[in-house]
N, C-alpha and C positions, 0 to 999 in steps of 0.2 A: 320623842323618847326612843321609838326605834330608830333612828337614823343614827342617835348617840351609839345605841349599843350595836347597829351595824358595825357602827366606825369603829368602837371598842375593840370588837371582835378581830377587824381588820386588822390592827396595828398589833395585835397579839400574836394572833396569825403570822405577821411579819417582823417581829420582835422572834419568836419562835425560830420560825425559818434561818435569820442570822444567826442566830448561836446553834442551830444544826449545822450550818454551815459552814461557820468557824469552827464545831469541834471536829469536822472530819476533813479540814484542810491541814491538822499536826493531830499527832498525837500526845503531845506533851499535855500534858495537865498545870497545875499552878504553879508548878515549882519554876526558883528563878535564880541562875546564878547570883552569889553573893561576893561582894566587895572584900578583899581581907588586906592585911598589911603588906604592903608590897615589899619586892626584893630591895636589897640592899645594891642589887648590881642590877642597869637595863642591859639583857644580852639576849642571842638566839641563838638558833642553833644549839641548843646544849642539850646533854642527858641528863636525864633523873631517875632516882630511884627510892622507894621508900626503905627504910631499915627503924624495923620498931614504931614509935612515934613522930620519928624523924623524918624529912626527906631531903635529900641533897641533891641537890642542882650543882652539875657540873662543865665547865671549858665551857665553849662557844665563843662566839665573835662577841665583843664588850666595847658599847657604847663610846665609853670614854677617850679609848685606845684607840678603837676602831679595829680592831686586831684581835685574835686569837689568843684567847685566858688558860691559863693556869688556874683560874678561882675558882674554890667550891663554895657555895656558902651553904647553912643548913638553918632547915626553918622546921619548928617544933609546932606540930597541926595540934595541939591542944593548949598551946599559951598562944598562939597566934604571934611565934616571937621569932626572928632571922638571929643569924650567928655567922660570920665569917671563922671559918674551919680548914686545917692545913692545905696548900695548895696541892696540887696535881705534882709529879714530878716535869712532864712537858704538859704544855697546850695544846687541847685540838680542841675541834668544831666536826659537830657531825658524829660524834663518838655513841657508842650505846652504855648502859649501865644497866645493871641490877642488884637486887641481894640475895644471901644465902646466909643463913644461920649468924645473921646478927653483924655480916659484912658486906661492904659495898665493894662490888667491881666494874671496871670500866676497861671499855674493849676497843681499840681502834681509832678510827676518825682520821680527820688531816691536820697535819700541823702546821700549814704553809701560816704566814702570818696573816693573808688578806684574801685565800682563795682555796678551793676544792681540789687543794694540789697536797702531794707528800704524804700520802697515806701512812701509816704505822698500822702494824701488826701486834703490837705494846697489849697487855694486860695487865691491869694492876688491880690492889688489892688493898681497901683502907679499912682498919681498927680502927672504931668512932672511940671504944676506952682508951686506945691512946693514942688517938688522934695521928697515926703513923701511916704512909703509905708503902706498899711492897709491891716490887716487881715480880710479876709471875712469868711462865715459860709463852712465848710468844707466840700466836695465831698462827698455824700454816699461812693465812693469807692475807698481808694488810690491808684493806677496807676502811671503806667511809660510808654514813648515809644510810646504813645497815641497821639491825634490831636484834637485841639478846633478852633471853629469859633463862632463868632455872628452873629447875625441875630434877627432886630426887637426886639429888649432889652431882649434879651436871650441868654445865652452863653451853647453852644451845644456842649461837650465833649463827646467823642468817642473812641473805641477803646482800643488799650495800651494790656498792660501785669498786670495784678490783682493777687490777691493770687490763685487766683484758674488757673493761667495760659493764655494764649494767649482768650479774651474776644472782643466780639460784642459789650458789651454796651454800650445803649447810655445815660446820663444826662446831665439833661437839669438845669441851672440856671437862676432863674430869676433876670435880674438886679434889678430892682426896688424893689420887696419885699423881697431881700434878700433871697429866697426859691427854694429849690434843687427837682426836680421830676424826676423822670424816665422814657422815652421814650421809644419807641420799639425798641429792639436791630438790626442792622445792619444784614446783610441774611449771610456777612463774616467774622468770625472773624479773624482778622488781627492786627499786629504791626509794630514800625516803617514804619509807613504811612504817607499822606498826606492828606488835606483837603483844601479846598476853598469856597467859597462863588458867585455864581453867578445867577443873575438871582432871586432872593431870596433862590436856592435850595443851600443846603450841599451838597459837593460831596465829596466822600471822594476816595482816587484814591493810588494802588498800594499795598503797605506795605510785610510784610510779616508771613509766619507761618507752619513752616521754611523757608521754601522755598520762594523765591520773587513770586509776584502776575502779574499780569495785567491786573488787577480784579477791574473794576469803578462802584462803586453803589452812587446813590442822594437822600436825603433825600427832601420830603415838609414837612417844618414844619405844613402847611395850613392843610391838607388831612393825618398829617401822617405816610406817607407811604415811603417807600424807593423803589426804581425803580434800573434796570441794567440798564448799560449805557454800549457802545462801551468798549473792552478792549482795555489797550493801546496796543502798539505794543514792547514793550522793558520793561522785568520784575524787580522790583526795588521793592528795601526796603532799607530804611536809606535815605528818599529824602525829598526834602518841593516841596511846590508849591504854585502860587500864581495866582491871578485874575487881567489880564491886564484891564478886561472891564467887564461889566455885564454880554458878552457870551464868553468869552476868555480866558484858563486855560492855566499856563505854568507847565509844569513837570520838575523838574530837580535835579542831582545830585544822588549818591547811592552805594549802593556797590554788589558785587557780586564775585565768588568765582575766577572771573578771574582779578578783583581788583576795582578799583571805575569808575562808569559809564559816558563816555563822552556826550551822547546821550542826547537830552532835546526833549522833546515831546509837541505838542500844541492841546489841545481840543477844537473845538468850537462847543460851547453846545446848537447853534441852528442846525447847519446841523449834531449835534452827529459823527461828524468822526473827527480823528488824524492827526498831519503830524509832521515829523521833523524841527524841527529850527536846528540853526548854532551849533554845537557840543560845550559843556563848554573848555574852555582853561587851566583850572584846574578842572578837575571833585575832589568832595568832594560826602562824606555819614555824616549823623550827623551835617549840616549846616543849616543856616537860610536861606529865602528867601520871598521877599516881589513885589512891583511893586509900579510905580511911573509914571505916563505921561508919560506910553507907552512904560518901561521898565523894566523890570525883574532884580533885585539883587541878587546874591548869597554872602553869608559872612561865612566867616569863615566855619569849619569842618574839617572831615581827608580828607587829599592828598591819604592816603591809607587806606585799612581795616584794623577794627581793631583802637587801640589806636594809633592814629595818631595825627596830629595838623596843624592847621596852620591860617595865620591870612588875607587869600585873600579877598579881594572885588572886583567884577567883575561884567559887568551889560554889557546887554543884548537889544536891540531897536528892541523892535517889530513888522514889518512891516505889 
């Protein structure tokens, strides 16, 4: 009888130990990405942005083609339903997008058919009620590979790849007068990056040049000034991200020379420190990614680096 309850004790003991062990090798808890109904197009490289309950995934290189889309399509995060919706006026890959008061815009990218060539400067501007797209007054600078956000009826693009090469810059759009000014360049210059909006600050978080980063800087628009923020913990370039809340960043998606990143990262930008969430179930680079009542999207991008495709959606519940 003692020998039983040594051994009892023993295997407790070591049943113990592994689940100590395993809870302080992630910090994610049970949550697990979830399976939803996939795109109607495999593509990468494209932008996304959420408007309302919508979210539209726009251009990027397309499966079929092989080539640089005009397509948007829009998929409704509460019927779990896709919708092919007015095309682009051109094609690009690599573009950034966001919304403002109930419209989407889209900012730059390349338009080559097959390659990271032929940048545009191009801003446009689509009415989902009438499904219309508008040209707006065009970027001082055409760029690719870059990241926008709004903020307070101004659209804040960053970043990217310019003729002169991997670029800091920041401009600024004014929604209402139509008017493009120049802000103070970013302290890194970086591409295929990320940005969000929390809190009123820009962050803009990752990218690369060449090399992947872990490099988090925030802009006030109020004061300014750009500030360091925590690096994250896992270097990425080719990623989106998106704002669960006013202090709550999700990181995810990318790639890297050992293949496309599982890992998704969480900031919370009041106490400035990092932690892991549940690993992606498909890691993509060149995907879109938005948030919705407390859950993170990923659509579409490469399965692999490189010219890759595929047409997943998958989301994420933020605990």
């Amino acid at each position: 009888m003692r020998i039983r309850i040594a051994i009892a004790a023993g295997l407790a003991l070591a049943v113990g130990a592994a689940i100590a062990l395993a809870g302080g090798s992630s910090d994610s808890g049970t949550e697990r990405w979830e399976t939803l109904r996939p795109s109607p197009l495999s593509r990468t490289e494209v932008a996304a942005a959420r408007v309302g309950r919508y979210v539209y995934v726009v251009g990027g290189f397309e499966q079929r083609s092989g080539t640089t889309t005009r397509a948007v399509a829009r998929y409704d995060l509460r019927r779990n339903r896709w919708r092919r919706v007015r095309s682009l006026p051109i094609g690009v890959n690599h573009a950034s997008a966001t919304s403002y008061r109930g419209r989407l815009y889209v900012a730059g990218g390349y338009t080559a058919p097959r390659a990271l060539t032929a940048a545009t400067a191009r801003l446009y501007r689509y009415d989902p009620g009438r499904n219309r797209w508008r040209r707006l007054r065009n970027a001082p600078t055409a760029r690719g590979a870059h990241t926008m956000q709004a903020i307070g009826g101004r659209l804040y693009l960053v970043g990217g790849v310019d003729s002169r090469g991997v670029t800091a810059r920041l401009e600024i759009y004014d929604v209402r007068r139509g008017r493009w000014s120049n802000g103070p360049a970013m302290p890194t210059p970086r591409e295929h990056l990320a940005s969000a909006v929390a809190g009123g600050r820009l962050y803009v978080l990752a990218g690369r040049a060449p090399a992947n980063f872990t490099t988090v800087e925030s802009y006030s628009p109020g004061t300014r000034r750009w500030r360091s923020e925590p690096s994250m913990r896992k270097p990425r370039g080719g990623i989106t991200a998106a704002a669960v809340d006013s202090r709550r960043i999700v990181v995810f998606g990318g790639e890297e020379s050992a293949g496309t990143i599982r890992e998704v990262e969480l900031y919370d930008t009041r106490s400035r420190s990092w932690r892991f969430l549940a690993p992606m179930r498909t890691p993509r680079h060149g995907l879109g990614g938005v948030a919705y009542r407390g859950r993170v999207y990923s659509l579409e991008g490469g399965p692999q680096p490189g010219f890759a495709f595929s047409n997943a959606l998958e989301a994420l519940r933020i605990p």
